[in-house]
C-alpha positions as CSV (number, residue, x, y, z in Angstrom):
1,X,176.0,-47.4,-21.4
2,X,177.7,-44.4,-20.8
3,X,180.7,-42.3,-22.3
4,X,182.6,-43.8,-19.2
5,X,182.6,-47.0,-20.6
6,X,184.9,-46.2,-23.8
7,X,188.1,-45.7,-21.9
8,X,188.7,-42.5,-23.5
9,X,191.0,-39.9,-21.9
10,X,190.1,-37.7,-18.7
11,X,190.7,-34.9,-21.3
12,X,188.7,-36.5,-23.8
13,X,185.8,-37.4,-21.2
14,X,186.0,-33.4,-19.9
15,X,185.6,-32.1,-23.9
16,X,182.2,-35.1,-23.8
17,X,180.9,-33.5,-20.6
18,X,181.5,-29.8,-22.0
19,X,179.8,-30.7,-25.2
20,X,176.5,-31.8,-23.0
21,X,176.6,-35.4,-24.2
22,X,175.5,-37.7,-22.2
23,X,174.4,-41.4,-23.5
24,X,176.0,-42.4,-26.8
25,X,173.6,-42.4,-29.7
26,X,172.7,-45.9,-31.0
27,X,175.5,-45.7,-33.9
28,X,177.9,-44.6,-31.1
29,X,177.3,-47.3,-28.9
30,X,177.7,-50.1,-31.8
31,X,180.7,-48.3,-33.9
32,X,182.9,-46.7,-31.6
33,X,184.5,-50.0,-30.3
34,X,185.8,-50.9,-33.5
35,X,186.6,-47.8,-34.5
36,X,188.9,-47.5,-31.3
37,X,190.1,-50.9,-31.8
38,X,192.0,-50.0,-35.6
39,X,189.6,-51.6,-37.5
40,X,187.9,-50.5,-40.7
41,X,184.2,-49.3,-40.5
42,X,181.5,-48.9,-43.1
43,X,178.6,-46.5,-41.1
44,X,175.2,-46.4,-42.9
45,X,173.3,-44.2,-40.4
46,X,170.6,-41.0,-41.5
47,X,171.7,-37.4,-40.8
48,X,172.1,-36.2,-37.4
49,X,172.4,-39.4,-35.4
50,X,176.4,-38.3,-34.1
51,X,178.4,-39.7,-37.0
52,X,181.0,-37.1,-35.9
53,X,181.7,-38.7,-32.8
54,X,182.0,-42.1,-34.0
55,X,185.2,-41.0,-36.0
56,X,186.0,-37.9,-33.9
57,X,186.3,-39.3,-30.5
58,X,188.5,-42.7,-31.3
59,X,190.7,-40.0,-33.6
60,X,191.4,-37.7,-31.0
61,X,191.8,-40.6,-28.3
62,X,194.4,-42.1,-30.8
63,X,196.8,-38.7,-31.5
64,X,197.2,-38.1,-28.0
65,X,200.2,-40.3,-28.3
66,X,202.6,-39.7,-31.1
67,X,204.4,-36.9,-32.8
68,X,202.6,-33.5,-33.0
69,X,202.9,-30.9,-36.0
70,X,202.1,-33.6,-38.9
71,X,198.6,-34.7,-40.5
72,X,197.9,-38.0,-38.9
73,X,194.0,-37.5,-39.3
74,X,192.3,-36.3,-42.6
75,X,188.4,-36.5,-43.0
76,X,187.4,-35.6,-46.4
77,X,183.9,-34.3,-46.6
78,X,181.7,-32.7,-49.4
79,X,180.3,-28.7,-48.2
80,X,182.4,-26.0,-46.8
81,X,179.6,-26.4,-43.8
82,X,179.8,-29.9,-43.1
83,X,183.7,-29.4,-43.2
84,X,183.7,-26.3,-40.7
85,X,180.8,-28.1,-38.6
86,X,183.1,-31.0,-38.0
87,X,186.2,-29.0,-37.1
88,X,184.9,-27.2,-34.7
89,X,183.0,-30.2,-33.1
90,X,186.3,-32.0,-33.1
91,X,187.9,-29.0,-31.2
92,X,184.9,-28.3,-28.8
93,X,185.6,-32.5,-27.9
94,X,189.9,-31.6,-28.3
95,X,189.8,-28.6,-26.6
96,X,191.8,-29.6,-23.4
97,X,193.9,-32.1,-25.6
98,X,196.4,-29.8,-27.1
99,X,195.8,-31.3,-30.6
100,X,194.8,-28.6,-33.6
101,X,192.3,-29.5,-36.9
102,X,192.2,-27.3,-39.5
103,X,189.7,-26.5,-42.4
104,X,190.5,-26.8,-45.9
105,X,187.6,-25.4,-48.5
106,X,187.0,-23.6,-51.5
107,X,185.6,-19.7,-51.9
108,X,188.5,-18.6,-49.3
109,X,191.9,-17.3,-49.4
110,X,194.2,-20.0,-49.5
111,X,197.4,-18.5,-47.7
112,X,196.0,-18.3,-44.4
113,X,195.1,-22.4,-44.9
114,X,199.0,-22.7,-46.0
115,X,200.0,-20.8,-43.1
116,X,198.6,-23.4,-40.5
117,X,199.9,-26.0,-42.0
118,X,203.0,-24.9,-41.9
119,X,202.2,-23.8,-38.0
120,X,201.7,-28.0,-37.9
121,X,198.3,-29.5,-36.9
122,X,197.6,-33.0,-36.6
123,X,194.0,-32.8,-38.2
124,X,193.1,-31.6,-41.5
125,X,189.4,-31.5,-42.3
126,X,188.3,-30.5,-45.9
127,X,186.5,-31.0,-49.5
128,X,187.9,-32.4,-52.6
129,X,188.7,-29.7,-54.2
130,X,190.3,-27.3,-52.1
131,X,192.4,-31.1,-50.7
132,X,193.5,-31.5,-53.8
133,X,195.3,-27.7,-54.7
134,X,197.3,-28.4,-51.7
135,X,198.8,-31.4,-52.4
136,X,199.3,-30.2,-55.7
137,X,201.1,-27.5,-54.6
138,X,202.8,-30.0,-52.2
139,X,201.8,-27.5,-49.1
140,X,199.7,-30.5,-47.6
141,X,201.6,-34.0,-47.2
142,X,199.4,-36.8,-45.9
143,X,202.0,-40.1,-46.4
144,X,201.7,-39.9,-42.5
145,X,198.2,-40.0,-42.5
146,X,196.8,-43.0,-39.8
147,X,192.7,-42.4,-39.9
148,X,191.1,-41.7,-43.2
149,X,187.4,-40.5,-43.1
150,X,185.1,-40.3,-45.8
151,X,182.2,-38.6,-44.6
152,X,178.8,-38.1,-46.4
153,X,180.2,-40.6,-49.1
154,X,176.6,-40.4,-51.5
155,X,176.9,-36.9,-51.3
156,X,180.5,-37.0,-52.5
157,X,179.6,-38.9,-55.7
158,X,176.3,-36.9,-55.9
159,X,178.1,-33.4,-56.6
160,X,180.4,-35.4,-58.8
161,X,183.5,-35.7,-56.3
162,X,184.2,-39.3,-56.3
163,X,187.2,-39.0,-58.9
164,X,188.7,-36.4,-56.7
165,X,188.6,-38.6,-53.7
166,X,190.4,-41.4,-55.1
167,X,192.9,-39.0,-56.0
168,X,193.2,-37.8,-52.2
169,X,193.5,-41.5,-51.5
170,X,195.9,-42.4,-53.8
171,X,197.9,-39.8,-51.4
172,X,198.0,-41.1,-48.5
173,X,200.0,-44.5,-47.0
174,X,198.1,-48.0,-48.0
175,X,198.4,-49.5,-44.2
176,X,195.6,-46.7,-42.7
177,X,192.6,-46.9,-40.8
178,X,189.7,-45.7,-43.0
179,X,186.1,-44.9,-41.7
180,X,183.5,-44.2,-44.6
181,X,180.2,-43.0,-43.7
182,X,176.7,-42.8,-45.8
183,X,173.1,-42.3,-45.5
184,X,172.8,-44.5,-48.5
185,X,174.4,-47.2,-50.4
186,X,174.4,-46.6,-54.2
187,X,176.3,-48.9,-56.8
188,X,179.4,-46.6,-56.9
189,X,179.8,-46.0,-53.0
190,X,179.3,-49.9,-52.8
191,X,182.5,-50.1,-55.1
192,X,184.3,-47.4,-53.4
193,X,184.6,-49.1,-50.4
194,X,185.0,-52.1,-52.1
195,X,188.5,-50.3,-53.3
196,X,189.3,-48.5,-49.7
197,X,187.8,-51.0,-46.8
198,X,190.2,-53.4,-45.7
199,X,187.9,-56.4,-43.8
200,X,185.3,-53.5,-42.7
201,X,182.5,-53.8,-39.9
202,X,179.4,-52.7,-41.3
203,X,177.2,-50.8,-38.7
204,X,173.8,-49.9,-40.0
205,X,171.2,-47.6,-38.0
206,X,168.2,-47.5,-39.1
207,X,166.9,-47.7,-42.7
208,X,167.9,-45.2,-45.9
209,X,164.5,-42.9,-44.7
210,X,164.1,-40.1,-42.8
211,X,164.2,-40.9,-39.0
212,X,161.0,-42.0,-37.2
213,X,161.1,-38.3,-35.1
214,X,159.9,-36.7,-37.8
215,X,156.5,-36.4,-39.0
216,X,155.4,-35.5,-42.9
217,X,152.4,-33.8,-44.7
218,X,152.2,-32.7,-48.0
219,X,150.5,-29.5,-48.7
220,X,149.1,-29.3,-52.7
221,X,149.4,-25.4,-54.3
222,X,149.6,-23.8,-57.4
223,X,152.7,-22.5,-58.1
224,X,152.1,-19.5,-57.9
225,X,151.0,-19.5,-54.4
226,X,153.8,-21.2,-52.8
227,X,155.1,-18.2,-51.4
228,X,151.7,-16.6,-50.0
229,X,151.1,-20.2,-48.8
230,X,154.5,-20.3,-47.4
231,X,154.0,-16.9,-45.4
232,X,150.4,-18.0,-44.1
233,X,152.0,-21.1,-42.7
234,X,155.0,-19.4,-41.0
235,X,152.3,-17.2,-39.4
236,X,150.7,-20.1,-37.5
237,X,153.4,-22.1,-36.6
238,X,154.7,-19.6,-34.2
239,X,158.3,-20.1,-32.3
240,X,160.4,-22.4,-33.4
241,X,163.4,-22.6,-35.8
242,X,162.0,-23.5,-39.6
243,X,164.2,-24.7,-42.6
244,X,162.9,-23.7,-45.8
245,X,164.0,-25.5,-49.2
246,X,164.3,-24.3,-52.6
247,X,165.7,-25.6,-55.5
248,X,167.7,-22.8,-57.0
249,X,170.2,-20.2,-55.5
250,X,167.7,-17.2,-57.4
251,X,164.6,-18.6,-55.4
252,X,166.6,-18.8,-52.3
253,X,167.3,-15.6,-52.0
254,X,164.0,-14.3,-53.3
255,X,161.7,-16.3,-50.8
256,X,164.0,-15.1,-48.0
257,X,163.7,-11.6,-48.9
258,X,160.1,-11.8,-48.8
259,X,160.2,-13.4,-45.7
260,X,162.1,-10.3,-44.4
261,X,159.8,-7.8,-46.1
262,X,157.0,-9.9,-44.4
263,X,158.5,-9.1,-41.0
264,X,160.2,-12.6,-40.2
265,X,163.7,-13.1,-39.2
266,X,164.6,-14.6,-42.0
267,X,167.8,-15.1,-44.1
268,X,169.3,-17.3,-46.7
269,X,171.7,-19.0,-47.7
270,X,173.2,-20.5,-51.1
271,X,176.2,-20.7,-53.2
272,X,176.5,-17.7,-54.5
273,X,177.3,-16.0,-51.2
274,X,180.5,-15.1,-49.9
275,X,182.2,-17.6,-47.5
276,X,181.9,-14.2,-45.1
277,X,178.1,-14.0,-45.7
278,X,177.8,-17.5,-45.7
279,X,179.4,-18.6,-42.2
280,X,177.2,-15.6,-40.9
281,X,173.8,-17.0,-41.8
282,X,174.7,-20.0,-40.5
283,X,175.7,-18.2,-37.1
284,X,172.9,-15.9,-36.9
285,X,170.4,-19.1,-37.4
286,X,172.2,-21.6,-34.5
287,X,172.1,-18.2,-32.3
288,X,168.5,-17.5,-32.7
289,X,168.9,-14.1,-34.4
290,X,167.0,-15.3,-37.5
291,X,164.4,-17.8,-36.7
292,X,164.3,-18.7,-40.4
293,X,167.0,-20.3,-42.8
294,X,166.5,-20.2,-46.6
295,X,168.8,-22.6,-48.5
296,X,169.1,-24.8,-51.2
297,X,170.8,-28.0,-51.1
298,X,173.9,-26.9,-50.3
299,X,172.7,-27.1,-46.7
300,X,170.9,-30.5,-46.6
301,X,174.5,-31.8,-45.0
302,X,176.4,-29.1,-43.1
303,X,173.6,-27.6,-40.6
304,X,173.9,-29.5,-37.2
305,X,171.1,-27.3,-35.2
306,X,169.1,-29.6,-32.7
307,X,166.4,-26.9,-32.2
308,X,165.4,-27.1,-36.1
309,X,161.2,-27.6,-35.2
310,X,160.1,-27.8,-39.2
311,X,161.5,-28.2,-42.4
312,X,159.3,-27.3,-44.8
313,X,160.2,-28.1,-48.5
314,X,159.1,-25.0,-50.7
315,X,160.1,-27.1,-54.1
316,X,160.0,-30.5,-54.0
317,X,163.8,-32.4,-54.2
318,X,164.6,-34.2,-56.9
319,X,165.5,-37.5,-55.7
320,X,164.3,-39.4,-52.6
321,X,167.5,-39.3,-50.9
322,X,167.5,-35.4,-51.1
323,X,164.5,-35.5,-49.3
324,X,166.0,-37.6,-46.3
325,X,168.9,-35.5,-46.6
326,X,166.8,-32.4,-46.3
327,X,164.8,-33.9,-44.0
328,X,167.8,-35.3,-41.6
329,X,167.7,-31.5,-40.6
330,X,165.1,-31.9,-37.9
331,X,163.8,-34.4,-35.5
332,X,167.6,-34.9,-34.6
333,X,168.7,-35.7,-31.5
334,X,165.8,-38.1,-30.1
335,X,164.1,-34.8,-30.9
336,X,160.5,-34.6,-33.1
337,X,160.3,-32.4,-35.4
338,X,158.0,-31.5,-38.9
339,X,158.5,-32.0,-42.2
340,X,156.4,-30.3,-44.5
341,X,156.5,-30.3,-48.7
342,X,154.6,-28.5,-51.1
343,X,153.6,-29.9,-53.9
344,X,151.8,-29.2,-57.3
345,X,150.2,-31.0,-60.2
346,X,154.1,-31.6,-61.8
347,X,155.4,-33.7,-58.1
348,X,153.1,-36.4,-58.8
349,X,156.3,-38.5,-60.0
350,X,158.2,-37.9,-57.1
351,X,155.7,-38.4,-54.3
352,X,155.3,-41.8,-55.5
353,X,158.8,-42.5,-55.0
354,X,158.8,-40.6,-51.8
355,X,156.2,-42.9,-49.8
356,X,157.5,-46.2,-51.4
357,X,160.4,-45.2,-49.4
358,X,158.9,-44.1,-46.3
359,X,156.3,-46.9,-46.8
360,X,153.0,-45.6,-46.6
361,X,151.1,-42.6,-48.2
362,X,151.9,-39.3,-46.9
363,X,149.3,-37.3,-45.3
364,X,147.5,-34.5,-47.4
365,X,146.5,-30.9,-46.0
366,X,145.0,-28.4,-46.8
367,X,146.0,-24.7,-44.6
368,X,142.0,-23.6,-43.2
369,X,141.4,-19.8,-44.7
370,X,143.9,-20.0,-47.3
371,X,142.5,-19.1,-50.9
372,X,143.4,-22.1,-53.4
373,X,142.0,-20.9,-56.1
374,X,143.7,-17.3,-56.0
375,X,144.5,-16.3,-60.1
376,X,148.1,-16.0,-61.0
377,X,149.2,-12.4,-61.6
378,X,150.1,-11.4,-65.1
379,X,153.6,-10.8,-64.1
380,X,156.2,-12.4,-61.1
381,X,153.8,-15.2,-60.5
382,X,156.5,-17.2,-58.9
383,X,156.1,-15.1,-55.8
384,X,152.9,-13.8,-56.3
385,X,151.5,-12.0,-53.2
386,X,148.3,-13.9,-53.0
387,X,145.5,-13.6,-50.1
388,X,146.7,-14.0,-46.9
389,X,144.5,-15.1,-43.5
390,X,144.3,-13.3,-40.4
391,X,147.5,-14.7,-38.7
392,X,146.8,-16.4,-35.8
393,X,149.2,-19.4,-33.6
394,X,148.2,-22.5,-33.6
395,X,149.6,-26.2,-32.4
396,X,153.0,-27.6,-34.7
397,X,150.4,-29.5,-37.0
398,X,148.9,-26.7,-38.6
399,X,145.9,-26.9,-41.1
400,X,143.5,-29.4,-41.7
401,X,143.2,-33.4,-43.8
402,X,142.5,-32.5,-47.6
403,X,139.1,-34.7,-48.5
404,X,140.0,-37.6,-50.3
405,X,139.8,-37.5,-54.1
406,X,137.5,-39.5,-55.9
């Protein structure tokens, strides 16, 4: 099968080409179709499969004919990145169509948002919040809205959004199309689109896991030698781009400035940064310029980098789908990629629930060279320096099994 096949557009079918895509992804091929035909879909896909297409493509292909200037599209997802990442795919795919998205978010002057709306464009992409102030302020009218997308749904009602979406709902015309897309299916995304899917086709790829590119090892540490461990690891992994997750913003930003005093191209990212600051770690990691992203959770759903090699989880996530949502980062694509979680005495719990979900026990390693059994300082011992080997490169696997327990 081929793009071809769809009957999209020669404009359309030049923005696919320009974009490098080639053979639809498996949750392309199955939920376009319906999607162009008008017909409700529920998606159930992991991260990084092309989601954005699925609703993107059929959207455009659909506002080529009709009046211009007025919000007929609105796609309602939960980060500032996964918002910007989708407007600008939809204009790289739009780009010879004439049609114009915007982005609506938090954490940004909101006059320059109220000044292209009043310019007219006929796709708004944004999160709840930032949605909502505008039509508040009645600067953003959707009753003329014909495709709604919820994107990320178990996200939305993870950061607490879900009230806020049915608000946005309530403001748009009951006879839509609506497109609602999760990883995974909790009790209160099952009722949502109970509420908002009229006669839906479910599409499911794949399982509520990580995808089967990706590989997994656990590496057991003290605490207090995360960060030497973390450094000694970096060293033999070599090239590649690596994803690093913490769990607060402090750590974040601590870990990446020891990766820069280190000598890595590192950076971070997390919530307390300026949108400015923000947008420009994200840039400088999809460029290349810094070969390492720091980040907590924030950017488990907005990074859409296909070179991402490892993710390596500095703290360990606190629920199972966080971990598929941090995961989801790499092995996209048809891609492989690493995943790579350290964990101490007080993970137990969690890696339990971990490989019930992945079905199996994860591997164990140890990192040859590395001293274990290094004493915590008296002071800082969350980022205590620690021993480090000689650094050397070795294969993408790096360290050895851990002997068994007994």
């Amino acid at each position: 099968m081929s793009f071809d096949d769809f009957g999209f557009d020669p404009r359309l079918l030049a923005g696919i080409r320009a974009m490098g895509y080639t053979t639809p992804t498996p949750i392309q091929a199955k939920a376009i179709p319906p999607v162009m035909q008008g017909q409700d879909v529920m998606g159930l896909a992991q991260t990084g499969t092309g989601k954005t297409a699925v609703f993107g493509l059929p959207i455009l292909q659909r506002l080529l004919g009709g009046p211009r200037g007025v919000v007929r599209a609105l796609v309602v997802a939960p980060t500032r990145e996964l918002a910007q990442q989708i407007h600008d795919h939809l204009e790289a795919l739009g780009a010879r169509t004439g049609l114009r998205s915007a982005t609506f978010y938090g954490g940004v002057n909101i006059n320059p948002q109220i000044q292209k709306l009043r310019a007219g464009v006929e796709i708004a992409v944004g999160c709840p919040g930032r949605l909502l102030d505008h039509i508040q302020r009645r600067t953003l009218d959707l009753s003329r809205v014909e495709v709604l997308v919820i994107d990320e749904a178990d996200r939305m009602f993870d950061m607490g959004f879900l009230p806020d979406v049915r608000k946005i709902i309530r403001s748009t015309p009951a006879q839509r199309q609506t497109l609602m897309f999760s990883a995974t299916m909790p009790a209160d995304i099952r009722q949502l689109a109970q509420e908002v899917l009229r006669r839906p086709v479910t599409v499911q790829i794949g399982h509520a896991a990580p995808a089967d590119t990706v590989s997994h090892a656990l590496y057991p540490v003290p605490q207090h030698l995360k960060t030497p461990l973390l450094l000694a690891l970096l060293r033999r992994l070599g090239a590649g781009s690596v994803l690093v997750f913490t769990r607060t913003k402090h750590r974040a930003r601590r870990v990446g400035q020891q990766l820069v005093k280190a000598g890595f191209a590192a950076t971070s990212l997390q919530g307390n940064l300026a949108q400015r600051r923000r947008q420009a770690a994200l840039d400088g990691f999809r460029s290349g310029k810094f070969q390492i992203l720091v980040a907590t959770d924030i950017a488990a759903r907005g990074i859409d980098v296909s070179s991402i090699s490892h993710v390596i989880n500095y703290d360990m996530p606190d629920t199972a789908d966080a971990y598929t949502h941090r995961i989801g980062r790499t092995g996209r694509a048809a891609k492989t990629g690493d995943a790579f979680t350290f964990v101490t005495s007080e993970d137990a719990d969690m890696v339990r629930v971990i490989e019930r979900v992945l079905g199996g026990r994860l591997e164990r390693r140890t990192l040859e060279g590395f001293d274990y059994r290094a004493p915590a300082p008296a002071r800082n011992t969350e980022f205590a320096r620690g021993p480090l080997p000689p650094a050397h490169r070795s294969g993408g696997r790096p360290g050895r099994r851990a002997a068994p327990r007994k």
